[in-house]
C-alpha positions in Angstrom: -42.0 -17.2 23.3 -40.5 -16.3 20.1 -41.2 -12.5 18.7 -43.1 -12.2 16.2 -40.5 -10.0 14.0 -37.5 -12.0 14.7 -37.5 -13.4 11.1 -37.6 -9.4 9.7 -34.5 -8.2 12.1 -32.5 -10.9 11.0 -33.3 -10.1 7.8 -32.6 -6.2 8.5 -29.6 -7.1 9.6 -28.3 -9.3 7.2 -29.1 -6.8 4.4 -27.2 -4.2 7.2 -23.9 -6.6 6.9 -24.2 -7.5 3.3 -24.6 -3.4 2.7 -21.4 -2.6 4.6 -19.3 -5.9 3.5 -20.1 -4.7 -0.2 -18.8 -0.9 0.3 -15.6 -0.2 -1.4 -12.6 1.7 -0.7 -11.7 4.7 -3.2 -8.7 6.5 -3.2 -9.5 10.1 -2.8 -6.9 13.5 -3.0 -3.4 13.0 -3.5 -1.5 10.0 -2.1 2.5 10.5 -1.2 4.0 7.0 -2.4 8.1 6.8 -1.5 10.8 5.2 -0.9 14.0 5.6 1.3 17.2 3.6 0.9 20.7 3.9 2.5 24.2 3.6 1.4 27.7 3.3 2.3 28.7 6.4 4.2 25.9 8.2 5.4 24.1 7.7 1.9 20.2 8.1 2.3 18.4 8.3 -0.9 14.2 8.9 -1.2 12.0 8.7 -4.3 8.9 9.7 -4.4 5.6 10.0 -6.7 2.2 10.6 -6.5 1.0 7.5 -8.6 -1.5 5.7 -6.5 -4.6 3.7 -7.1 -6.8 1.9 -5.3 -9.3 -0.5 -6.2 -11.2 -3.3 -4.2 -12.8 -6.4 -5.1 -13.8 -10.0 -3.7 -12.9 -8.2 -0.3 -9.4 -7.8 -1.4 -7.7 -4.4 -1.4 -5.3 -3.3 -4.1 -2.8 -0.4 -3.8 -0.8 0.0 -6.9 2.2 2.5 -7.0 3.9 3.5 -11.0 7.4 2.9 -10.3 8.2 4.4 -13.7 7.7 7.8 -12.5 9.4 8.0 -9.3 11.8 11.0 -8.6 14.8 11.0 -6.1 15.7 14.7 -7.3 18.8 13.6 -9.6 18.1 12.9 -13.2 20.5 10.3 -14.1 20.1 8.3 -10.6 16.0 8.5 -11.4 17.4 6.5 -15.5 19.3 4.4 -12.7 16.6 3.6 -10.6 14.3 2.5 -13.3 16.6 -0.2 -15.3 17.4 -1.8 -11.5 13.3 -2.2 -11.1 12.8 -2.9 -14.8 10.3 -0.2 -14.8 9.5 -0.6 -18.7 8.8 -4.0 -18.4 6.7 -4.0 -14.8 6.1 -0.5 -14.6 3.6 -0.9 -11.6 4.5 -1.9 -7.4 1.4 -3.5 -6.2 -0.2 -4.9 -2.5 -3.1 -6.3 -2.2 -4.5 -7.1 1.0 -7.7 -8.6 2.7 -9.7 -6.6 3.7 -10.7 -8.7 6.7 -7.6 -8.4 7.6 -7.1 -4.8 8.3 -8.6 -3.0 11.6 -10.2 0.3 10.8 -11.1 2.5 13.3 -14.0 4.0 14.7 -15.3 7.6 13.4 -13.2 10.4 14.8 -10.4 7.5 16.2 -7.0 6.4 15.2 -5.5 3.3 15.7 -2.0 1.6 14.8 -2.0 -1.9 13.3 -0.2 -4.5 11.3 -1.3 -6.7 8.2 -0.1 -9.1 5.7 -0.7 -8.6 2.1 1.5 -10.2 -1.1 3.2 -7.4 -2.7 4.7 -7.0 -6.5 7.9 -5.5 -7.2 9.8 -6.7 -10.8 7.1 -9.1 -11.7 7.8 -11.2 -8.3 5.4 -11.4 -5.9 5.9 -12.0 -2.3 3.9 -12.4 0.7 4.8 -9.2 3.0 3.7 -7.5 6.6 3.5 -4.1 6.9 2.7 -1.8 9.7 0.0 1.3 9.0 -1.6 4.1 11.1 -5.9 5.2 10.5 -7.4 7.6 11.1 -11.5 7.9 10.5 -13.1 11.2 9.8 -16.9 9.9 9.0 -16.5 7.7 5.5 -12.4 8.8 5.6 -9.6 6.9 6.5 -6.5 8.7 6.2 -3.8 5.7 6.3 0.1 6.3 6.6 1.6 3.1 5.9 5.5 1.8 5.4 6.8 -1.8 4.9 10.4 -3.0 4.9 11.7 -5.1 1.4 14.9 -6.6 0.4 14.7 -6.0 -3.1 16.9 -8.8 -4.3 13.8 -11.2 -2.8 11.8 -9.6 -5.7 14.6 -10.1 -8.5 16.1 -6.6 -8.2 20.3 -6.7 -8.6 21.9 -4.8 -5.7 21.9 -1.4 -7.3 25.4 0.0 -7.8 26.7 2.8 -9.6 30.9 3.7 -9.9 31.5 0.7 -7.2 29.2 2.2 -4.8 26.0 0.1 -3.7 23.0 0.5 -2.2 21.7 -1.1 1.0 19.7 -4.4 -0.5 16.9 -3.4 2.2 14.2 -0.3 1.2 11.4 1.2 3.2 8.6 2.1 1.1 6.3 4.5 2.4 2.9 5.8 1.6 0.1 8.4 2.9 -3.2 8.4 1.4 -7.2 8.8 2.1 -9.7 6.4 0.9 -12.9 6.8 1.0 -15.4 3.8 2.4 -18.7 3.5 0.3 
């Protein structure tokens, strides 16, 4: 025999679904965005910057980074750092990512995963994987996230400066909260 309310619960819950498939991710506090690349003879160089946004649509998430601001702590290699990427002309690094694709974890858990997205760099875009950790604090995922690139597969010349070059290979980095709903 068939209950009388099926029609209504399946109703409820599609309504339920279509409620939670619908709530967006907003960035919330400060994010950490960086970068980390080495060189010949113990040469390790970060840059980092605090432009983030976040924005979701047709269940896609996009994180987008300024790469014209980005700081390494030495004026001149910052001037350097910004022709190599062609910041004036793409001043923006961006992922986007399905959201389908990314395991979130329950409230008050953490988990580790691993994704695919297609990420920007120079006006190139390139399908990447990247590795992230969550943590959920009610509607708050606080996500650390990092991603190895060669920058040459984006466009980017090896970046060299008096005869001395960079590693072609740079792990960007990023730590941020977003906000579900």
């Amino acid at each position: 025999m068939r209950h009388p309310f099926a029609p209504f619960r399946l109703a409820l819950l599609a309504l339920s679904l279509s409620a939670v498939a619908s709530a967006d991710f907003k960035l919330i506090d400060k994010p950490e965005v960086g970068f980390h690349v080495n060189g010949p003879a113990g040469m390790n160089i970060e840059g980092t910057s605090s432009d983030l946004k976040a924005s979701e649509a047709g269940g896609k998430l996009t994180l987008s980074a300024g790469v014209d601001n980005l700081k390494t702590g030495i004026g001149l290699r910052d001037e350097h750092l910004k022709k190599y990427i062609g910041a004036e002309q793409f001043p923006r690094a961006t992922l986007v990512v399905d959201r389908a694709g990314l395991k979130l974890p329950e409230d008050n858990q953490e988990l580790d995963g691993e994704a695919q997205g297609n990420f920007t760099l120079h006006g190139v875009t390139k399908p990447v994987h990247f590795k992230y950790r969550a943590k959920r604090t009610g509607s708050d995922y606080h996500v650390q996230a990092h991603m190895l690139i060669d920058i040459t597969q984006f466009g980017v010349e090896k970046p060299c400066y008096l005869r001395v070059c960079t590693d072609t290979d740079v792990k960007i980095k990023a730590a941020f909260k977003l906000r579900d709903g």
